[in-house]
C-alpha positions in Angstrom: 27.7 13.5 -18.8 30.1 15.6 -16.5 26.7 15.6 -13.9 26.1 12.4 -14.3 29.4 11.2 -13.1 29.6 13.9 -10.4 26.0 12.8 -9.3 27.7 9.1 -8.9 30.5 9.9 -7.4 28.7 12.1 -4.4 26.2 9.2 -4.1 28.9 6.6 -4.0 30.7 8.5 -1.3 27.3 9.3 0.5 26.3 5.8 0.7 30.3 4.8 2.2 29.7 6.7 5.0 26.0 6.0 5.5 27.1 2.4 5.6 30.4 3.1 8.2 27.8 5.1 10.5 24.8 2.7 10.1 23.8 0.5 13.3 24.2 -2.9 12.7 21.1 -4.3 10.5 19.3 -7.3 12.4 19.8 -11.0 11.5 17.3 -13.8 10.7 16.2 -15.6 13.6 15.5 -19.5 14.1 11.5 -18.2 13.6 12.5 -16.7 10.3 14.5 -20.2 9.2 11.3 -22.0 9.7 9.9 -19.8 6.8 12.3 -21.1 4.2 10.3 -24.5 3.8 7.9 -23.2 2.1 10.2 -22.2 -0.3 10.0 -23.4 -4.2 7.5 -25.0 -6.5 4.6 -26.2 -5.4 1.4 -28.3 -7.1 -1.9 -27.6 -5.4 -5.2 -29.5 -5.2 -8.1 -27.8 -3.1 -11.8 -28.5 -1.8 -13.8 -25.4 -0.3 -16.6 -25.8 0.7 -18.7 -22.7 0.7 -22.4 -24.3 1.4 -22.6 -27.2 3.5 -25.4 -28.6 1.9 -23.4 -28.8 -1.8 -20.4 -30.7 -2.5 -17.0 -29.2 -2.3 -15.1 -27.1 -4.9 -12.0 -28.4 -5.8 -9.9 -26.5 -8.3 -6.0 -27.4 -9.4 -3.3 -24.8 -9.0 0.1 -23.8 -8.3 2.2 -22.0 -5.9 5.5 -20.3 -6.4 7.6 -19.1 -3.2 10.8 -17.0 -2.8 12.5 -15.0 0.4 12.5 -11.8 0.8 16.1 -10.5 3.3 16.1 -13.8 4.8 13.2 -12.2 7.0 10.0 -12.8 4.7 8.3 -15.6 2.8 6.2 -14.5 -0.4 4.3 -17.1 -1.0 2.1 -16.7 -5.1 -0.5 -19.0 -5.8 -2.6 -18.9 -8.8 -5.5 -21.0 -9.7 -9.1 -21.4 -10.7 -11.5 -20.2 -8.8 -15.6 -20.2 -9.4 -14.6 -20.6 -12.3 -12.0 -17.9 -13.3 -9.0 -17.4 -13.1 -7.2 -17.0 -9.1 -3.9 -15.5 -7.7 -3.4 -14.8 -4.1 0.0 -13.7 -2.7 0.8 -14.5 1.2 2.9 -12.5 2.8 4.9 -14.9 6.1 7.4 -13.4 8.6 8.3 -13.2 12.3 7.5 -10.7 14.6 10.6 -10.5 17.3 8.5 -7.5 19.4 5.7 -9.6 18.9 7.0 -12.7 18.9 4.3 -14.1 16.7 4.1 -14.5 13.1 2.6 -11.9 11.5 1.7 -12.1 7.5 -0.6 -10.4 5.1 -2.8 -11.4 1.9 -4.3 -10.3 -0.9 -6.1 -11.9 -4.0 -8.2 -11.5 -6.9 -11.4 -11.6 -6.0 -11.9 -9.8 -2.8 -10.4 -5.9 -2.5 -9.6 -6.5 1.6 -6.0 -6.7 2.7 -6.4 -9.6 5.5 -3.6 -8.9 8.5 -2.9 -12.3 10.5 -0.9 -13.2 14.0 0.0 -16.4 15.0 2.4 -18.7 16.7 3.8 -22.2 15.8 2.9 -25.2 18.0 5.4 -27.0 20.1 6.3 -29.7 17.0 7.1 -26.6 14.8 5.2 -28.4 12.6 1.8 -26.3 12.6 1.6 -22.5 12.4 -1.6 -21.0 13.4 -2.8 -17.6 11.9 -5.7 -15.8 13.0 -7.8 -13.0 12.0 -11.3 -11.1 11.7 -12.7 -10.5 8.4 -15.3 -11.1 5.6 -17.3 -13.8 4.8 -20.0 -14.1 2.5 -22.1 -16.4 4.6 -22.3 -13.4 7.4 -22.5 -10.1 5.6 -21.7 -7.2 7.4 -20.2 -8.8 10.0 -16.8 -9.6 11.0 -15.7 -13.0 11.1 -12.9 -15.1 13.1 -11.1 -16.9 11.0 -8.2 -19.8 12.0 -5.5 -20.9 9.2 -3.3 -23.5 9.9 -0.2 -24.5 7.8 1.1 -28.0 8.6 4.7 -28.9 7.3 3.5 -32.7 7.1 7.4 -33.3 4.7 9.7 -31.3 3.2 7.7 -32.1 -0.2 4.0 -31.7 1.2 1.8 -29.0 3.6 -1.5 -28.5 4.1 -3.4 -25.0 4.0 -6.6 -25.7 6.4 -8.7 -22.3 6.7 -11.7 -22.7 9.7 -14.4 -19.6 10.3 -16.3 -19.4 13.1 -19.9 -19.4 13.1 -22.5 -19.8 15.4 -19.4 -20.7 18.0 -18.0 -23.1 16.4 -14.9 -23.5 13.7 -16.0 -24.8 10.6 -14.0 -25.9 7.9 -14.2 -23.5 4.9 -11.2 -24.9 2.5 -8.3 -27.2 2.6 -5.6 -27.1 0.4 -3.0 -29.7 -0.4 0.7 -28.3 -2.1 3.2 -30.9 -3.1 6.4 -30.2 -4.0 7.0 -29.6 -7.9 10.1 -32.5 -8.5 
């Protein structure tokens, strides 16, 4: 017990001066204030379209988003998907060096961590994210894709992910999120 409290002691006077000696820590910035929109609950209705020739998927879901240090948006989303059962987890924050956004995701069903950059257009109501990567209708080869998230209200955006092929974008899903009331 005597260690213990010792131990907490020297870390509690450690971490005093660590935090009198520490350069100021950066602030949020009006890029990073556009990133808590997407905040909350959110109801999701999808169509992707994987062959052209066949209807669309549509599946239900949801998506759950938080802030992370004022600086990051993690954005859960959890579904159906061919079938079984879907999560996905974007990753949303501002670059300052970059100035871009920059974000990550992961999901369920593929094992590839996809890396975006993109900017916002002058309404700073779109935010384009782009990105090389995999796509089942071109295997072995790396893909462009372009996402777009448009802030249409505070209680409704659309997800819109494009691929190119053959030179031209074509529209692989669209996702519509309203806000849970």
């Amino acid at each position: 017990m005597k260690n213990i409290m010792m131990a907490a002691t020297l870390l509690a006077g450690f971490g005093a001066v660590r935090a009198q000696d520490a350069p100021e820590m950066p602030k949020p910035q009006k890029e990073h204030e556009w990133l808590h929109q997407l905040v909350g609950e959110w109801e999701t209705d999808a169509e992707f379209t994987m062959d052209p020739a066949k209807p669309p998927m549509k599946s239900k879901g949801s998506e759950s988003g938080r802030m992370v240090g004022g600086f990051w948006a993690v954005l859960e989303n959890k579904g159906e998907f061919l079938g079984k059962p879907f999560t996905g987890i974007l990753t949303l924050g501002f670059d300052a060096e970059k100035k871009k956004y920059v974000a990550t995701w992961v999901d369920s069903v593929m094992p590839v961590l996809w890396n975006y950059q993109g900017t916002l257009d002058g309404t700073g109501k779109i935010l384009t994210l782009e990105t090389e990567g995999f796509c089942p209708e071109q295997p072995g080869k790396l893909t462009k894709f372009k996402e777009t998230l448009e802030i249409k209200s505070a209680d409704h955006k659309i997800f819109t992910s494009m691929r190119e092929m053959d030179g031209k974008w074509v529209t692989g899903g669209v996702i519509q999120y309203r806000r849970k009331k």
